[in-house]
C-alpha positions, 0 to 999 in steps of 0.5 A: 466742600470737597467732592464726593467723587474723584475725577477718575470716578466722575469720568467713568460715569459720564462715559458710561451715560455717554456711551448709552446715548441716554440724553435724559440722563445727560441733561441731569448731569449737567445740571447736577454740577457746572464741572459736568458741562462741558462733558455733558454738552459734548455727548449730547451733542455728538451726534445731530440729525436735521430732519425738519427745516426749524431744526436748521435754524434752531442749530444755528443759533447756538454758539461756536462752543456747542456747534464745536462738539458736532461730529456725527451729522446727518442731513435726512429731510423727512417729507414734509420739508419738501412737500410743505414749501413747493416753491422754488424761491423757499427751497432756495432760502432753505439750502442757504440757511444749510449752507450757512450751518456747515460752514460754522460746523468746525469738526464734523467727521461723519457726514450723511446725505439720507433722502430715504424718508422722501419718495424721491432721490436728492439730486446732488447737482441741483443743490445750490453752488454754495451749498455743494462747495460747503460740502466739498470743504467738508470732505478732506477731514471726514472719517465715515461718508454716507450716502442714501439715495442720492443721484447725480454724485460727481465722482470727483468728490470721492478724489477728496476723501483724504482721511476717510475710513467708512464708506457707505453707499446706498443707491447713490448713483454717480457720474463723470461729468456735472459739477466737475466745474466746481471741483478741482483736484487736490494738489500734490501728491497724497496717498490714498485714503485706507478704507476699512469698511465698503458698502455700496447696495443698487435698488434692483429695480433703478433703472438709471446708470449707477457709474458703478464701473467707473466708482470701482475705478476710483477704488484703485481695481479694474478687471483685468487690470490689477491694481491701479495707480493714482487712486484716492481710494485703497480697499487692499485692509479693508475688513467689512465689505457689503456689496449689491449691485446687479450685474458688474460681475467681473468689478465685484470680483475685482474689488473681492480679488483685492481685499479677499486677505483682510476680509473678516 
C-alpha cells in the first residue's frame, strides 16, 4: 500500500517533534513505522546527560549506531554519585566505565563538565590519566565546550579547541602547570579557532586563583599589547559576550577592545 504521507511531508513532522524535544512523541513515532527510526532514534538521542552512575552503564550497552547519534553530552554528576560510593578504589572504576563511554562516543560536538549539583568543584587533575586523555581526543572536533565549577583546568587544553565555536566558563579555575605532561601541542600550523560566543563568570567569593589573566592570553589580547600572535583562540567576530570576573579590569577591556565591532 502506498504511504499516506509524502517524504516531504513526513520530514517536516518529525522536524518539528524533533525541534520540541518531546521524547514521548518521539518514541511513538517510532513505533508508528519502521521508515521513523532512524529519524526518531537520532532525536532522541541528540542530547544525553549522565547524571547517575547506572546511567554510565546503561549508555554503554547500547550499540555503535545509537551512540553514533550523541552529540550533545553533559557529564553532571549529581550528589549521590559521589556521596553513595566513598571509597576511593569504586570512583576509581567509575572514571574507568566514563572513559570507557567516550572513547565509543564517535561524534560529540557539545561537551560539558557540570559539577553545580555537588557542593564541591571537579578537580580536572585528579581525574584518572585515561579519562583526561579521552577528554583531550575529544577537543579538536567540539562546536560548544562548557565548563561548571571546575578547578585545576590545564590551560593547554583550550590550544586544542580547533573547531569550536561556543565557549562557555562558569567558575572554571585554570592553571599553567598540572597535567601539561599529558598534553602535547597540535603540530603544525593551524589557524585559530573563531569564537562566536564567550562566557566566563568567577563566583565572587572563590578565593582561588582563577588564571583569568593567563585565559585572556589564550584569546589572542593582552592589555597593553594588542593583539597577540599564535593564539588558538580568535574573539575579533565574536557576537555574544557575558563576562564576570572580579577585578581584571584592564584584560576585560581588552577582551571588549577586541570585539566591540561584532558585538550584538
Amino acid at each position: 500500500m502506498a504511504p499516506f504521507l509524502t517524504q516531504e511531508i513526513e520530514q517536516r513532522v518529525l522536524g518539528y517533534v524533533a525541534a520540541r524535544e518531546d521524547t514521548k512523541a518521539l518514541r511513538a513515532c517510532a513505533l508508528a513505522h519502521r521508515s521513523f527510526v532512524a529519524r526518531c532514534q537520532a532525536a532522541l538521542f541528540y542530547r544525553v546527560t549522565i547524571r547517575k552512575i547506572r546511567e554510565i552503564d546503561a549508555l554503554a550497552r547500547l550499540s555503535p549506531r545509537i551512540l553514533a547519534y550523541i552529540r550533545d553530552l553533559r557529564i553532571a554528576p549529581s550528589s549521590d554519585w559521589l556521596s553513595t560510593y566513598t571509597r576511593h578504589s569504586y570512583f576509581e572504576d567509575n572514571m574507568d566505565a566514563l572513559t570507557g563511554l567516550l572513547v565509543k562516543l564517535p561524534a560529540v560536538l557539545h561537551l560539558h563538565i557540570d559539577s553545580s549539583l555537588t557542593s564541591e568543584l571537579i578537580d580536572y587533575a585528579d581525574l584518572s590519566v585515561e579519562l583526561r586523555r579521552a577528554i583531550l581526543e575529544k577537543l579538536p572536533s567540539l562546536r560548544t565546550l562548557a565548563l561548571t565549577d571546575v578547578m585545576r583546568v590545564p590551560l593547554a587544553l583550550l590550544d586544542h579547541l580547533q573547531d569550536v565555536q561556543e565557549l562557555h566558563l562558569e567558575n572554571a579555575l585554570f592553571e599553567d602547570k598540572r597535567g601539561v605532561e599529558l598534553i602535547q601541542r597540535p603540530t603544525g600550523v593551524k589557524p585559530p579557532a573563531r569564537l562566536s560566543r564567550l562566557t566566563y563568570t568567577l563566583h565572587p567569593d572563590m578565593t582561588r586563583p582563577s588564571g583569568f589573566a593567563d585565559f585572556v592570553k589564550k584569546l589572542g589580547v593582552q592589555p597593553g599589547a594588542g593583539t597577540l600572535p599564535n593564539a588558538p583562540l580568535d574573539i575579533s567576530a565574536l557576537r555574544s559576550l557575558r563576562l564576570q570576573v572580579k577585578d581584571f579590569r584592564q584584560e576585560q577591556r581588552s577582551i571588549l577592545d577586541a570585539c566591540k565591532d561584532t558585538l550584538n
